[in-house]
Each structure stands twice: as C-alpha cells, then as structure tokens.
C-alpha positions in Angstrom: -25.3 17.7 -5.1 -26.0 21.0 -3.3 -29.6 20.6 -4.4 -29.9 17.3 -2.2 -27.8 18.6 0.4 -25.3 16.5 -0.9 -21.5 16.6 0.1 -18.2 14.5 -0.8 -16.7 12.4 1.4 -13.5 13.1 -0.2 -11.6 15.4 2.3 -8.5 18.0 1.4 -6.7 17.2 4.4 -3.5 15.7 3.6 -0.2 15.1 5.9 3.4 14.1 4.3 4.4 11.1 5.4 7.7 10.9 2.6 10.6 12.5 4.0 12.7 12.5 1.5 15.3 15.2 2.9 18.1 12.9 3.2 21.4 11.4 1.8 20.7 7.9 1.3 21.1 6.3 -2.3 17.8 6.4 -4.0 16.9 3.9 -6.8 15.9 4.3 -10.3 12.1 4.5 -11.2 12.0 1.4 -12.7 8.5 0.4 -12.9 8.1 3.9 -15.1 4.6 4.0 -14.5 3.5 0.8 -16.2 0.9 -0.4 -13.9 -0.5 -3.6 -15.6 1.1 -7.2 -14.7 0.6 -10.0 -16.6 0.7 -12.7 -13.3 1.1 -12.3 -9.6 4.7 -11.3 -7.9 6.2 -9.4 -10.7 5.7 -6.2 -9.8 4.7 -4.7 -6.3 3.7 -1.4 -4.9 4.6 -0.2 -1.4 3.6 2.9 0.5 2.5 4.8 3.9 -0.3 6.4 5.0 -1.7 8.1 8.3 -4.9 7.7 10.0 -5.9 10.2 13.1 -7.1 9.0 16.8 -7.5 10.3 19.9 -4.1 8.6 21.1 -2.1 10.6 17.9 -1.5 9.1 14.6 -1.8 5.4 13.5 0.5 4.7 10.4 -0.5 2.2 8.0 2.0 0.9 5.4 0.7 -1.4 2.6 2.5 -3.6 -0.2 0.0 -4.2 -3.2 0.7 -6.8 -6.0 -0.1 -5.4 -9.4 -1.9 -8.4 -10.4 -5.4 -8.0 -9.2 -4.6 -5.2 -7.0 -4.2 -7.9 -4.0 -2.9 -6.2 -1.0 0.0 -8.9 0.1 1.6 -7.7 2.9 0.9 -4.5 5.0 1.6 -3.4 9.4 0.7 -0.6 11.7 2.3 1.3 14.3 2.5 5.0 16.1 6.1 5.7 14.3 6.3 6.2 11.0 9.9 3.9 10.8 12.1 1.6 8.5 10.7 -1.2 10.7 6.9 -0.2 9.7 7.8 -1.3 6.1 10.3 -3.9 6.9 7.2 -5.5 8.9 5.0 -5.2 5.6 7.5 -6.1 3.5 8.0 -9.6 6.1 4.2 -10.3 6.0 4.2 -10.1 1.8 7.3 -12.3 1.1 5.9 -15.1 3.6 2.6 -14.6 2.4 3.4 -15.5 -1.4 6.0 -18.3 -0.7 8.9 -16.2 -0.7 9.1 -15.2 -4.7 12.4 -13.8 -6.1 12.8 -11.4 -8.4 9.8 -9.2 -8.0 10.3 -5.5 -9.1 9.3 -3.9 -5.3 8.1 0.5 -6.2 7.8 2.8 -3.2 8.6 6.6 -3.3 12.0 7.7 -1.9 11.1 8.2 1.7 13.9 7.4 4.0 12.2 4.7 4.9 12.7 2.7 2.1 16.1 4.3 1.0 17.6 2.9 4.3 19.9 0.5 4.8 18.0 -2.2 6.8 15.3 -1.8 4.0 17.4 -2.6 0.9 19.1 -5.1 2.6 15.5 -6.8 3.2 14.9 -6.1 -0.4 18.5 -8.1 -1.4 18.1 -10.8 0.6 14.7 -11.3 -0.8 16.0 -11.1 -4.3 13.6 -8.0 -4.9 14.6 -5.5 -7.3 13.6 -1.4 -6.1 12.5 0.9 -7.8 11.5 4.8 -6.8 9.3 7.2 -7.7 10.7 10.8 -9.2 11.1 13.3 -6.7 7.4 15.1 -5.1 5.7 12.7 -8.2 2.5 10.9 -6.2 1.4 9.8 -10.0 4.7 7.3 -10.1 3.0 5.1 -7.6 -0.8 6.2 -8.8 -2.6 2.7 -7.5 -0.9 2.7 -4.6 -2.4 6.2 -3.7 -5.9 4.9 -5.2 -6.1 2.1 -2.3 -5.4 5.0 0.1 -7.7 6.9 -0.7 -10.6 4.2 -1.3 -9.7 3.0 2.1 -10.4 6.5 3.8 -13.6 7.7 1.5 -14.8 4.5 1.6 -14.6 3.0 5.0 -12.7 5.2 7.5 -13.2 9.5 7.0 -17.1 8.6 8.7 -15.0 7.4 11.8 -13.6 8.8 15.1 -11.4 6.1 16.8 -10.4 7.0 20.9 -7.7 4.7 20.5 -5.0 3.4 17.6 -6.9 0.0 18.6 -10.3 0.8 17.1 -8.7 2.0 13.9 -6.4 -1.0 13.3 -10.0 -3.0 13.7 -11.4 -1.4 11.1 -8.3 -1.2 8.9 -7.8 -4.8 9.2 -11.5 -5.7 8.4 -11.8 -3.2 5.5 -8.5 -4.8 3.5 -8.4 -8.8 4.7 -12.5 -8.8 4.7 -14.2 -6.3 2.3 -11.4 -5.5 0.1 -9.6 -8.9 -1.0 -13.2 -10.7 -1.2 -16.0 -8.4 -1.4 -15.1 -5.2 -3.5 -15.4 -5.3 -6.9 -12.5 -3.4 -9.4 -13.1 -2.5 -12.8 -9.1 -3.4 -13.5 -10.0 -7.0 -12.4 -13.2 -6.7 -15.1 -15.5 -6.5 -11.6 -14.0 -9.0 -9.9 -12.4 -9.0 -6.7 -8.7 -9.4 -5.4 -9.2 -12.4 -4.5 -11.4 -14.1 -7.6 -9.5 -12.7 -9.9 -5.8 -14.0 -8.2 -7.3 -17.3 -7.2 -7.5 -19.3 -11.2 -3.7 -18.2 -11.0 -2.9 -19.5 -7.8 -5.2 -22.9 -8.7 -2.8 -23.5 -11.6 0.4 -23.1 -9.8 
C-alpha cells in the first residue's frame, strides 16, 4: 500500500453512542452470539450509530434481520433518544407484517433499557436480548453494517447539513445495500435475492 500511495479508508475515529450508566433493568444476552437464522423474523439486530455534518451529529439507528442481513426497519434524527429506536423499531414491525415472537438484540444502552422501549418490544410480542457489558462482539453484524456503511459509502463525504447525509444514508441501505451489494453470508447474493424465494413461499 505505501508503495502505491495507497491508504485505508477505514478511520480510528470512534464516538460512544451506548450509555449504559444507568439503573434500568437490562435483559439477558439471549441471542449468545449465534448469528445464523434459519428464516426471516426470528432473530433481529438493533443498534446506533453517528454520522458528522456541519449542523452537529446525525444519528442513525438500524434494526437488521439475521436472515439475509436485510435491514428491516431503521430512522434518523439530531438526538440520540428512546424515540430514535422506537421509530426504527415502528418501521420494522410494519414493514414485515407485524411478526410475533422474534428474539429483538441491541446492547444495553438506555435507550433500549427504557420503559417506552420494552413496552414497544411487549406489545409487539418481541423477546430482548442484550449484549454483555462494553462487549461490541455480542452484536458483531450489527457493527459490520456500520462500518461497511461508512468505509464504503459515507467517510469520502462532507455533508453542510443532516439533510445531505440522510440522502445518502437512505440511498446507500434502501438502493445499494438491499438490491445491489453482494454478501458472502447470503453465498453472493443480495438482501434482497436472497429474502425474496422466502417471502415468494409465504
């Protein structure tokens, strides 16, 4: 690489986004790391992330199903609140026909340990699970989407305004992502080829 005056795109900036300094109940991790699933809507990962403008931050939170690494449900906004993943969390049960019993992972933010959030999750019939404490490998393809999203589409940016960004985040996961990139979990398929056989037979 330094020969070809070559460098990675892959930045070491990083900014918490769980706070996880609080006294809510947190639930049991649950999911354990097993990150296969053997149809759509069993098992779902949720997190946030943080994208700089020139207005301040833009916060992204994302719900991903397991099965064919589909994001299902995701929102912005300039606060990183309970509402941010409420609103994801709204978007993915209406989105896949409002399925019960799916087994919902996030990490232990207060966020998601609050009350309006787990009351979401039982009214839904969701089951939550939570990663160990300061453990970012407990919810390891959720951070993999993250990071594609920013080496691959958005560290080459400056965005003025939270508008420009949500653009882009919004083309990169409904357009390129569900239909156009290719994952080797999917065997080189996308999201969306890989779900839709599934969603024929239903």
């Amino acid at each position: 690489m330094k020969k070809n005056r070559w460098r990675s795109k892959v930045t070491k900036k990083y900014r918490v986004t769980t706070d996880s300094n609080h006294h809510l109940p947190v639930a049991e991790n649950l999911l354990d790391r097993q990150f296969t699933a053997e149809k759509p809507n069993t098992k779902w990962l949720s997190d946030i992330t943080y994208i700089r403008t020139d207005e301040g931050w833009l916060y992204l939170a994302v719900i991903l199903d397991l099965y064919g690494r589909e994001p299902v449900g995701w929102a912005m906004g300039d606060k990183i609140t309970r509402d941010l993943v409420i609103q994801a969390l709204h978007q993915a049960i209406l989105r896949r026909n409002y399925p019960r019993g799916v087994l919902i992972h996030s990490d232990r933010g207060n966020q998601y340990c609050s009350y309006d959030y787990q009351n979401e999750l039982s009214r839904g019939g969701l089951t939550c699970s939570m990663s160990r404490k300061g453990n970012v490998w407990d919810n390891a393809p959720m951070e993999s989407f993250f990071g594609k999203l920013k080496q691959e589409w958005l560290n080459d940016k400056r965005f003025r305004t939270r508008s420009d960004a949500m653009q882009e985040v919004f083309w990169y996961i409904e357009v390129y992502y569900r239909n156009y990139r290719l994952h080797e979990r999917n065997g080189y398929q996308t999201p969306r080829e890989y779900v839709k056989p599934i969603a024929a037979d239903d």
